[in-house]
N, C-alpha and C positions, 0 to 999 in steps of 0.2 A: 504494500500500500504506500500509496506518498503522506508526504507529510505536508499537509497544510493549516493554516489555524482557523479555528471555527469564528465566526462570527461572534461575538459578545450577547449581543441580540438575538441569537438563535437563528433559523433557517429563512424564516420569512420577517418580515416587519411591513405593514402601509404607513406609509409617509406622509401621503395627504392628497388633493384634489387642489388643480390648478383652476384657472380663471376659464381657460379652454373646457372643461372637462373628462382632462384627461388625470388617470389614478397613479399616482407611483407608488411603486413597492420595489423592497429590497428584497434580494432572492440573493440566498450568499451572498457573492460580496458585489455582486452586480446590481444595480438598480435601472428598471425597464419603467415606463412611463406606458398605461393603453388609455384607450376608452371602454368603454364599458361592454360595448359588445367584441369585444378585440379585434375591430378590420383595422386598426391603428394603429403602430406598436415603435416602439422608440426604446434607444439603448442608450443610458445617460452618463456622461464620462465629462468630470471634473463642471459639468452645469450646463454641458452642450448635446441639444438631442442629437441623437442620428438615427435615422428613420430605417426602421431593418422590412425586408419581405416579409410578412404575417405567412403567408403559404411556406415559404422555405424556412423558416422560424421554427414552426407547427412541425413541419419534416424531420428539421434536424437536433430541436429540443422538447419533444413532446410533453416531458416531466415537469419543466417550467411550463410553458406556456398551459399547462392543464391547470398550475397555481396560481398561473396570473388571475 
């Protein structure tokens, strides 16, 4: 197994709802930004979204985005 450290907060955390209505939550140490029905989805790095594919997201992280 590798050695990484856990979160402090545990696995997930919700952060809050922006002016848009979009949700963020922390997932590990990642923090993703959706809406509500998840066609939206953003990956948030140092306070800058970046807009990820929701279809190839879905593909290739099924376990998150199932917690989103």
């Amino acid at each position: 197994m590798s050695n990484f450290k856990k979160h402090p907060d545990g696995y997930k955390s919700y952060l809050g709802r922006d002016d848009k209505g979009l949700y963020s939550v922390r997932i590990k140490w990642a923090i993703y930004a959706a809406n509500a029905n998840g066609s939206v989805l953003y990956e948030i790095k140092d306070g800058v979204k970046k807009p990820l594919n929701v279809e190839q997201f879905k593909a290739k992280e099924p376990k998150i985005f199932a917690s989103l």
